[in-house]
Backbone as CSV, one residue per row, in Angstrom:
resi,resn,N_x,N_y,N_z,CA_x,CA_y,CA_z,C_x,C_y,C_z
1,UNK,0.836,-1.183,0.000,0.000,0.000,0.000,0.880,1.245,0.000
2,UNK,0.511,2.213,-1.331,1.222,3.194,-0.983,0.760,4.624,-0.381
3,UNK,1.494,4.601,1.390,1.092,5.618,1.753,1.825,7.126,2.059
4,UNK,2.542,7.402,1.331,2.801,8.717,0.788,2.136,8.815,-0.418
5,UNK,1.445,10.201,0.071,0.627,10.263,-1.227,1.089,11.899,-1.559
6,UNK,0.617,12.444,-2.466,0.974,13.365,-3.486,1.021,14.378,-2.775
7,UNK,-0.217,14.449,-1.692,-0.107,15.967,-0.743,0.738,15.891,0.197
8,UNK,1.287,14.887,0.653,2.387,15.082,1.353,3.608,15.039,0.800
9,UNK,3.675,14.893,-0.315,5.029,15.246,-0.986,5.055,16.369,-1.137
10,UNK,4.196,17.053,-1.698,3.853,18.248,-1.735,4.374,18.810,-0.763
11,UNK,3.628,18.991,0.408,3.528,19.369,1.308,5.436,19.465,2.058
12,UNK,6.222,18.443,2.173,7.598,18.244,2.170,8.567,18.755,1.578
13,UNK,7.913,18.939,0.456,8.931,20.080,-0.254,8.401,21.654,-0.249
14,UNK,7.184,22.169,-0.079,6.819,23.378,0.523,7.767,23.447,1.655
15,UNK,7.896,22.974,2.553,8.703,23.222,4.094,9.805,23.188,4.047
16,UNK,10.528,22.195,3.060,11.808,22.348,2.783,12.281,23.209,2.047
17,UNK,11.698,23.577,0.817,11.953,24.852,0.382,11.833,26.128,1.098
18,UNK,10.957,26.627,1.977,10.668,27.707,2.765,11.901,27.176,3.491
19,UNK,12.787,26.392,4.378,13.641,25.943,5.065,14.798,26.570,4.168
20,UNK,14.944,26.262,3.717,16.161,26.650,2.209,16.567,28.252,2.104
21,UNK,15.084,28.819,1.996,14.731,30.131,1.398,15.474,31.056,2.704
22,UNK,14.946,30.567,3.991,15.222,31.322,5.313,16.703,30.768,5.723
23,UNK,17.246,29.878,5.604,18.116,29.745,6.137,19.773,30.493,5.862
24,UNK,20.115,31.090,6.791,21.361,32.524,6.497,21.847,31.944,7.370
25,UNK,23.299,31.922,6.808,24.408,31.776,7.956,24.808,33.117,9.017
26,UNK,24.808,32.574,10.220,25.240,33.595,10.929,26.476,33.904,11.579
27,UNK,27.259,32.992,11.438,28.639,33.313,11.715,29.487,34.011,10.706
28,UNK,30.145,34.649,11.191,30.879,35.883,10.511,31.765,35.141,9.065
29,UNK,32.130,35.391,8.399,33.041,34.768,6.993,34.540,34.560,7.541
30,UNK,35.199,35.637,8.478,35.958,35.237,9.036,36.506,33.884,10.103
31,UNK,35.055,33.689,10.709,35.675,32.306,11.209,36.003,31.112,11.073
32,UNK,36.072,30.572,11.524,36.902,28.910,10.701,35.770,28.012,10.700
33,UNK,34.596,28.012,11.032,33.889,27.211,10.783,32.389,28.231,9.981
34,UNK,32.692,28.976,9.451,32.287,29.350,8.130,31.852,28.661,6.805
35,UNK,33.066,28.001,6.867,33.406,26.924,5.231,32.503,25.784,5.737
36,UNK,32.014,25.576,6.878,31.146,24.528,7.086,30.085,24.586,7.017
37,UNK,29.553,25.855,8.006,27.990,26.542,7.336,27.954,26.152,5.636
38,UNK,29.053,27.079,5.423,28.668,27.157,3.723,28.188,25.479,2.957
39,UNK,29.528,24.993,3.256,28.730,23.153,3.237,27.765,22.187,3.493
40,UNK,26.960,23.034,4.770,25.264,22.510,5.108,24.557,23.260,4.285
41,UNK,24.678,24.590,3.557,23.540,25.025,2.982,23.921,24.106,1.463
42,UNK,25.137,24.252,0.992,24.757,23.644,-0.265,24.648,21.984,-0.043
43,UNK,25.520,21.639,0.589,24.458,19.702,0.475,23.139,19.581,0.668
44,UNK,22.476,20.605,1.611,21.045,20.848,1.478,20.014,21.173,0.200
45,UNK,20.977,21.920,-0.172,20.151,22.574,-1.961,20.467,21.290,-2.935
46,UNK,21.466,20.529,-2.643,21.763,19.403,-3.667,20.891,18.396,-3.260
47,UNK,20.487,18.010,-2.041,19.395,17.040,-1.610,18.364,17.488,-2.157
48,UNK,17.884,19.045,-2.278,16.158,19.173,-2.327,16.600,19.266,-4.174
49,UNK,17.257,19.254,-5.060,17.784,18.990,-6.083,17.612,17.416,-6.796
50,UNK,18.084,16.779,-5.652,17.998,15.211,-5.900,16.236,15.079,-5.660
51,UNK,15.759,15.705,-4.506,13.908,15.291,-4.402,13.435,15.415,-6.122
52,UNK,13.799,16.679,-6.548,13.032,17.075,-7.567,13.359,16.317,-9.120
53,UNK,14.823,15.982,-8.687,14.979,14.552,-9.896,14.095,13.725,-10.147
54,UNK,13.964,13.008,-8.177,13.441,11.485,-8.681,11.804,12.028,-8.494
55,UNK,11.476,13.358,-8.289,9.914,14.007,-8.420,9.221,13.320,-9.494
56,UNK,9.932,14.134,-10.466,10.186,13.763,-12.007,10.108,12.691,-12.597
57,UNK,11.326,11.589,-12.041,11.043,9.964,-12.253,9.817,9.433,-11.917
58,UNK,8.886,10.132,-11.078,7.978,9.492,-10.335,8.317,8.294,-9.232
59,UNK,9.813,8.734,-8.568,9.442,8.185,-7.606,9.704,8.232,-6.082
60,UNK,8.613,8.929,-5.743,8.115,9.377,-4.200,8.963,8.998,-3.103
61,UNK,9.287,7.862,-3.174,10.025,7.383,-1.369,11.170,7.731,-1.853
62,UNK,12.109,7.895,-3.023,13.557,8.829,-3.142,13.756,9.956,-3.263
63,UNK,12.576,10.528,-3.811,12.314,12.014,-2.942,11.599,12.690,-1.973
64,UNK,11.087,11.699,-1.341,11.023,12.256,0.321,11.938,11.855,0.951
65,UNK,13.050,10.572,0.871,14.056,10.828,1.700,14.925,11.936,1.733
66,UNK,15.141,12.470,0.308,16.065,13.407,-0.156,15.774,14.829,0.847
67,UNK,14.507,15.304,0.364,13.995,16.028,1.269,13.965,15.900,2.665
68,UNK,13.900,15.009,3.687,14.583,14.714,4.642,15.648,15.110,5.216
69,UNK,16.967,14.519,4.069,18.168,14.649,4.247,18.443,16.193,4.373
70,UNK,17.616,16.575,3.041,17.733,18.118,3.125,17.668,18.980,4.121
71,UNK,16.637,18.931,4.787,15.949,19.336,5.922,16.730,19.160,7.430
72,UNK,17.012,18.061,7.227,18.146,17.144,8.461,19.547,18.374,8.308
73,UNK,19.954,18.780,6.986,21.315,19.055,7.187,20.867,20.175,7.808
74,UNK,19.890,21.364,6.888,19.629,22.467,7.758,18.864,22.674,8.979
75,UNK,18.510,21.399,9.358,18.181,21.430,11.011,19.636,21.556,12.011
76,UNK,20.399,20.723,11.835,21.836,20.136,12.080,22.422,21.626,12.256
77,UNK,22.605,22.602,11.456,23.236,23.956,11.046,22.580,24.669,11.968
78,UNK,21.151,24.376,12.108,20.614,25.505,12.836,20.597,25.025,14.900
79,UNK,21.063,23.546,14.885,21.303,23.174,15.903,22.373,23.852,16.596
80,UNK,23.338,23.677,15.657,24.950,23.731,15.896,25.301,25.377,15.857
81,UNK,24.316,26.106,15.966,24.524,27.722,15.944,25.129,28.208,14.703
82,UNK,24.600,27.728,13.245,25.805,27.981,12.035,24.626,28.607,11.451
83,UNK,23.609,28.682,11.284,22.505,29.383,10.927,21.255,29.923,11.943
84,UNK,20.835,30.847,10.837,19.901,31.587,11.720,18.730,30.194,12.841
85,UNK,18.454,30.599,13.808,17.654,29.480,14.346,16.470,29.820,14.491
86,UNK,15.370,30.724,13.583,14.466,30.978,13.214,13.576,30.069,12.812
87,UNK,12.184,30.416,13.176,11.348,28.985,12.877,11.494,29.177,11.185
88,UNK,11.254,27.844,10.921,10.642,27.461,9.289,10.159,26.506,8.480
89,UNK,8.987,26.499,9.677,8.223,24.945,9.431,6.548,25.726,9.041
């Protein structure tokens, strides 16, 4: 039975994208863990990248994990004080 259905894919990539959209690094460019922020936002944009591949393929459970992952890195960033920690759900 398949239960992801269309509105919650939907719905997963609305949040992850709004997640994407808001998320700013807040540590200064000067510090040394800068280059790492910078590395959670883009493996994040390459995950919600990969959702919208296998969107396309039609197929759902490899792009909701993707989106996940996505979501996971910029949760992770916003844990770890490397981005803004603003809601964006």
């Amino acid at each position: 039975m398949d239960t992801l259905t269309k509105e919650r894919l939907e719905r997963e990539f609305a949040v992850t994208k709004k997640a994407l959209e808001h998320s700013e690094i807040i540590i200064p460019k000067d510090h040394e863990y800068h280059k790492v922020a910078l590395k959670i936002i883009d493996t994040a944009q390459r995950y919600y990248q990969d959702a919208l591949f296998f969107q396309k393929k039609g197929d759902k459970a490899s792009a909701f994990g993707a989106l996940n992952y996505s979501f996971g890195w910029l949760d992770a960033g916003r844990e770890a004080g490397f981005l803004e920690p603003g809601e964006f759900k």
